[in-house]
C-alpha positions as CSV (number, residue, x, y, z in Angstrom):
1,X,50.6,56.7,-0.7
2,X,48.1,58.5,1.7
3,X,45.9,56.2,3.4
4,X,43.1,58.3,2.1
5,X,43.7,56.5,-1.2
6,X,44.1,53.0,0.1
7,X,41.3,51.3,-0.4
8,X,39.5,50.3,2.6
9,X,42.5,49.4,4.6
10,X,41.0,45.9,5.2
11,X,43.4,43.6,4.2
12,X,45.9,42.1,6.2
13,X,49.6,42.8,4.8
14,X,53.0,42.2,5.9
15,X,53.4,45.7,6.3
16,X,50.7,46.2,8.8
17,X,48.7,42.4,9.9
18,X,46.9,44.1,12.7
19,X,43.1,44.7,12.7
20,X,41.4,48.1,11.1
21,X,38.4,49.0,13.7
22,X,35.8,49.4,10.7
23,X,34.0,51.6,13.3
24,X,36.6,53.1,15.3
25,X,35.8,56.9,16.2
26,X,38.0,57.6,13.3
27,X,35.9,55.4,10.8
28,X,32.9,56.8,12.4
29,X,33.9,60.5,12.1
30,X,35.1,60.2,8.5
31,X,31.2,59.0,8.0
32,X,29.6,61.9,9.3
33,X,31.8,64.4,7.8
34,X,30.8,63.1,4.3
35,X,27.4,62.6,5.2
36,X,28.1,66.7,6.1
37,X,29.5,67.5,2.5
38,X,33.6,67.6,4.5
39,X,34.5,65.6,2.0
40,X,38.1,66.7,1.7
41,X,38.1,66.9,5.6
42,X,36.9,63.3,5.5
43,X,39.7,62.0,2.8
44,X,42.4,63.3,5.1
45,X,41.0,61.9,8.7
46,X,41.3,58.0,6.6
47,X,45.0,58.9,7.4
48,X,43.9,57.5,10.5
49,X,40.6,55.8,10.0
50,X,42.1,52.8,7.3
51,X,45.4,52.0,9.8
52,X,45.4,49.7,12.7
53,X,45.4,51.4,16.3
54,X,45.4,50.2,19.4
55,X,42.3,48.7,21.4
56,X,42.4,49.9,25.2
57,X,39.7,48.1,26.5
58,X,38.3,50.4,29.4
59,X,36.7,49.6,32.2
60,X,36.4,46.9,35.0
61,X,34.9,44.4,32.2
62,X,37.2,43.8,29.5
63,X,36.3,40.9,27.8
64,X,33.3,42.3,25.6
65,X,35.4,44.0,23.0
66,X,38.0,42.2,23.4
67,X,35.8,39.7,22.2
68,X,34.7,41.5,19.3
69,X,37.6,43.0,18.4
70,X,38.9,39.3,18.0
71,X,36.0,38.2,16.2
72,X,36.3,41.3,13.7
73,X,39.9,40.2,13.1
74,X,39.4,36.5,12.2
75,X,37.3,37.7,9.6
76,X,40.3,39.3,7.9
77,X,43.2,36.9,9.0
78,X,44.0,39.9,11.2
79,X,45.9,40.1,14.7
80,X,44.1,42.7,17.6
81,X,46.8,44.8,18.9
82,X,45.6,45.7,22.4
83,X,46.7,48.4,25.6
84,X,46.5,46.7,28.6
85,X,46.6,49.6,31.2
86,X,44.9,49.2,34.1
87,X,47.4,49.2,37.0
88,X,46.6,50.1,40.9
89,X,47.3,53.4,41.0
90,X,47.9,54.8,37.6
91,X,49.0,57.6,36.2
92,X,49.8,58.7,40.3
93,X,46.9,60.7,40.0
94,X,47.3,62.6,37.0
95,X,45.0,62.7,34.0
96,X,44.5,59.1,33.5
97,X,44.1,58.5,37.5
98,X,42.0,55.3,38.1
99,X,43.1,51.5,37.5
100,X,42.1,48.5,39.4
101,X,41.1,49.4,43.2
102,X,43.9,46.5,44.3
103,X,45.9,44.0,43.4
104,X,43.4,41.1,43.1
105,X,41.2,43.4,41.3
106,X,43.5,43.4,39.2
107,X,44.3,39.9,38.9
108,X,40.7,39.7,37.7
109,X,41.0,42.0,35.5
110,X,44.1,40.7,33.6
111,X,42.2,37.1,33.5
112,X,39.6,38.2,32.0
113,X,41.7,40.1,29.1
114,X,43.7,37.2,28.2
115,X,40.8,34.9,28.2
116,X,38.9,36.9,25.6
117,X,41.8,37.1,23.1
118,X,42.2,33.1,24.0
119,X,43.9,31.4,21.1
120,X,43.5,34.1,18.7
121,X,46.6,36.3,17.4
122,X,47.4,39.4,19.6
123,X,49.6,41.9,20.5
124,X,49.6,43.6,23.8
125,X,51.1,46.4,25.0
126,X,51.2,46.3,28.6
127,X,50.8,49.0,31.2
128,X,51.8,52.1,29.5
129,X,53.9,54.1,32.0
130,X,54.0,51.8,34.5
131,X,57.8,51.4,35.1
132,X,58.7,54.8,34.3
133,X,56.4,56.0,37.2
134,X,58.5,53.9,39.3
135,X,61.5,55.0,37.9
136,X,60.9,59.0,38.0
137,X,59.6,58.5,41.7
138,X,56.2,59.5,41.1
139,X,54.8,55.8,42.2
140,X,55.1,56.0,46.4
141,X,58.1,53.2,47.0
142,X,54.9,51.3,49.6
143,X,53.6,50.3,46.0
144,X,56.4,49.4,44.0
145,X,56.8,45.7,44.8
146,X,53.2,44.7,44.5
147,X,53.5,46.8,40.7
148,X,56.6,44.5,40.0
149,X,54.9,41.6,41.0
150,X,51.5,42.2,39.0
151,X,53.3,42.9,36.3
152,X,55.3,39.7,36.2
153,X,51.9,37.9,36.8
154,X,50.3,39.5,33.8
155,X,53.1,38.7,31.4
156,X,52.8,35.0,32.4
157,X,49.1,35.4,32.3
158,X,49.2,36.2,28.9
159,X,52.2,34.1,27.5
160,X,50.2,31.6,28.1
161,X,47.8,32.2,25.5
162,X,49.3,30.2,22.4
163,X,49.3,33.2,19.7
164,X,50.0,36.6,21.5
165,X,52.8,38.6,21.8
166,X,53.8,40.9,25.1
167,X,55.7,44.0,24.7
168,X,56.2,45.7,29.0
169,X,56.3,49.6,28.2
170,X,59.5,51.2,29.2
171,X,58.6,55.0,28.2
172,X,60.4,57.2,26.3
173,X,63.7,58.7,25.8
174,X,63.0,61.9,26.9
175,X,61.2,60.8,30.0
176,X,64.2,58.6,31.5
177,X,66.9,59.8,29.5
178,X,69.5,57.2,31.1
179,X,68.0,53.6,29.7
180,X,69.9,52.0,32.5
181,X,67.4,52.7,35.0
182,X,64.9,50.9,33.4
183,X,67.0,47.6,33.1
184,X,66.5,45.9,36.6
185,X,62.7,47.3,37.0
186,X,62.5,45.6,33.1
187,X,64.0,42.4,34.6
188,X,61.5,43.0,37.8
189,X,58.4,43.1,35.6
190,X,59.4,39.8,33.5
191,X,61.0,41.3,30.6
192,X,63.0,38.0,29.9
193,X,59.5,36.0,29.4
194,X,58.1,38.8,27.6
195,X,58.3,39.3,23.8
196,X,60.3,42.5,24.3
197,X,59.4,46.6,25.3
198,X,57.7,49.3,24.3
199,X,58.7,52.9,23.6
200,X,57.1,56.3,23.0
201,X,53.9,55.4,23.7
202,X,51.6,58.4,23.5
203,X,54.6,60.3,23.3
204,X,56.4,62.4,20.4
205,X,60.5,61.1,20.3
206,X,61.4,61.0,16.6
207,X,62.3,57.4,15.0
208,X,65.6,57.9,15.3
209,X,65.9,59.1,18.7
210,X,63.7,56.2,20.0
211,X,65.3,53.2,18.2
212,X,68.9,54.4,19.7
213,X,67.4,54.5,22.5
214,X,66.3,51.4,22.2
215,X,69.2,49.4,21.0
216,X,70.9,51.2,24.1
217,X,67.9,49.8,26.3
218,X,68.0,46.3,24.4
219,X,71.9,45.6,24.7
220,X,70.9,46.0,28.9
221,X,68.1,43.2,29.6
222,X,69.6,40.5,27.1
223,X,68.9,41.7,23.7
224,X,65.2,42.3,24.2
225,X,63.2,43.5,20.9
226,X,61.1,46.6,20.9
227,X,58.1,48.3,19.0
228,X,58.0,51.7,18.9
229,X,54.3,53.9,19.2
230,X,54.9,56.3,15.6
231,X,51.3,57.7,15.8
232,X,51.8,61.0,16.3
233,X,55.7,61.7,15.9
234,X,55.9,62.8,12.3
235,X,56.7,66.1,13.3
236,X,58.9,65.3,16.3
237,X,58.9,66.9,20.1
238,X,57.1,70.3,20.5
239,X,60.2,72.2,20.3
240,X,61.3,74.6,23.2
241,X,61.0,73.4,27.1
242,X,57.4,74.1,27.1
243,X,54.9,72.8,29.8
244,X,53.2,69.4,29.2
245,X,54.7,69.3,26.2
246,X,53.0,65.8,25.9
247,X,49.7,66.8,26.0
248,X,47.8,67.8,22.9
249,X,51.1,69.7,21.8
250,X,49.7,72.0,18.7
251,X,51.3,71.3,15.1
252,X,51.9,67.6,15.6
253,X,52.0,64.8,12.7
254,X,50.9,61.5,12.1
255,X,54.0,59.3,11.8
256,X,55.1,56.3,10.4
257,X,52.4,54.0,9.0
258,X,52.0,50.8,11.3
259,X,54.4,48.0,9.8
260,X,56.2,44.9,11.1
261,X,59.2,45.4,8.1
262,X,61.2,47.8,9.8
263,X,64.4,47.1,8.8
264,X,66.1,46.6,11.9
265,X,66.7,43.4,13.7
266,X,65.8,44.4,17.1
267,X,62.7,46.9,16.3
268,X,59.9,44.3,15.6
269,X,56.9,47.0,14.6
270,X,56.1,50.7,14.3
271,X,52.7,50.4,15.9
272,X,49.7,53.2,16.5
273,X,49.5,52.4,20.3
274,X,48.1,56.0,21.0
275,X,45.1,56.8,19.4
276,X,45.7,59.1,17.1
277,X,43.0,61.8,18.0
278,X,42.3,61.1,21.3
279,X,42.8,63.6,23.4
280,X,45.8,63.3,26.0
281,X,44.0,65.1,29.1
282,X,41.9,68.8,30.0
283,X,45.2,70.4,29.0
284,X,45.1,73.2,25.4
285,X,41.7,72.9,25.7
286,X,41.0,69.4,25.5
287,X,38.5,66.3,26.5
288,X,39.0,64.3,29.8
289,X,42.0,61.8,28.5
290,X,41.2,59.3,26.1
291,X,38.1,61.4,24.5
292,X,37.8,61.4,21.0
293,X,38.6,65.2,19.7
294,X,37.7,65.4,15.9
295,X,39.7,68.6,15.6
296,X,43.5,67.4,16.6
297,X,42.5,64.0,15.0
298,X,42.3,66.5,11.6
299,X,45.6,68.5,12.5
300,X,47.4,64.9,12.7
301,X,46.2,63.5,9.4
302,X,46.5,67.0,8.0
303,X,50.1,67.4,8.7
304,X,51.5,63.4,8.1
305,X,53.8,63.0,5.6
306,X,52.7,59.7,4.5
């Protein structure tokens, strides 16, 4: 079924419990494009618009739509799945530079998130490319125990909260091809209070590739479970050794629907953790990272198989 013909996308299900953003930039595109007469434009972008994506609350104050978001959700019975990615130091000063401005900054910062989900359910995905910055040496080594440490903090920070689960990204396979590197910085970051890991977030790695890679990656820090980020793999990798290919690669696919029945033990979710349509950074002619681009959004939801 295309999501197009779901209605509304408002119910919770086993397939997919999280929360639906009724006015998400999706939601809020497919609106104006039928307001515009794009009405087959519009059916395809609910691809996106009816399925739960990520929240990555932005900013120094978190807490507002965190807030909402969680007060959206109880409405519906629905769990917020959230991006916590606000490290010292992110993204080594790449696209997504910024993050907290230190350490107790960010302290703050984490306190504030987990207080605003409080008792409600949640899922958080924390620190996308965090480790693997370690890992690939693009992190200086001055600032790789006080990353460690913050994000041991922040997984006890937020296992205290009664009802929220913490998956610690650990990239993807074709980032750090050898899992084994990640195991002792997983074990570093608090992977063994944690609810598991997460994988190909924002990335591309087909299903199959990532959840080898992920029993491989499990079987070395104790078993750990893993979700996997499916929203915008349906086509696989951009093929060929091509610059950036992770950033706004052209003929991409939405991929599989967000569901917790996976069929595998050890992979607990295919979640949207990218938002499908935002844009990855000023690369093929795109927004500043994490700006809504209508355009690729359509190409996405155009080209998904499902």
């Amino acid at each position: 079924t295309h999501a197009g013909e779901v209605r509304g996308g408002a119910a919770p299900s086993a397939a997919a419990p999280y929360w639906v953003d009724p006015d998400s930039d999706a939601a809020r595109q497919v609106r104006i494009w039928e307001k515009q007469g794009r009405t087959e434009d519009a059916k395809i972008l609910k691809r996106i618009s009816t399925r739960p994506v990520a929240d990555w609350p932005a900013g120094d104050e978190p807490a507002a739509g965190i807030r909402a978001a969680v007060r959206s959700a109880a409405r519906r019975d629905q769990s917020v799945l959230l991006v916590a990615y606000n490290i010292p130091h992110r993204d080594c000063g790449a696209y997504s530079a910024g993050g907290a401005a230190d350490a107790d900054v960010y302290r703050g910062w984490i306190g504030a998130f987990a207080d605003a989900i409080g008792n409600a359910p949640a899922t958080v995905v924390l620190e996308p490319d965090a480790l693997p910055h370690i890992v690939d040496g693009c992190t200086p080594a001055e600032n790789h125990d006080e990353r460690f440490m913050l994000l041991s903090e922040a997984v006890g920070t937020l296992k205290e909260l009664p009802r929220t689960k913490v998956y610690i990204d650990a990239g993807n396979p074709d980032w750090i091809n050898d899992p084994s590197k990640l195991a002792e910085p997983l074990r570093r970051a608090g992977i063994d209070r944690a609810d598991g890991f997460a994988l190909n977030v924002a990335n591309f790695q087909s299903n199959a590739t990532v959840r080898s890679y992920g029993a491989r990656l499990s079987a070395l820090v104790g078993g750990a479970h893993f979700v996997i980020d499916t929203s915008r793999n349906g086509n696989g990798p951009l093929p060929g050794d091509r610059a950036e290919a992770w950033c706004n690669p052209p003929g991409r696919a939405l991929g599989t629907p967000p569901a917790t029945r996976t069929g595998d033990d050890g992979l607990d979710a295919y979640l949207w953790i990218k938002r499908p349509g935002d844009s990855d950074g000023t690369c093929r002619g795109g927004p500043a990272a994490g700006t809504w681009w209508p355009d690729y959004a359509l190409g996405l939801a155009t080209r998904a198989k499902s």
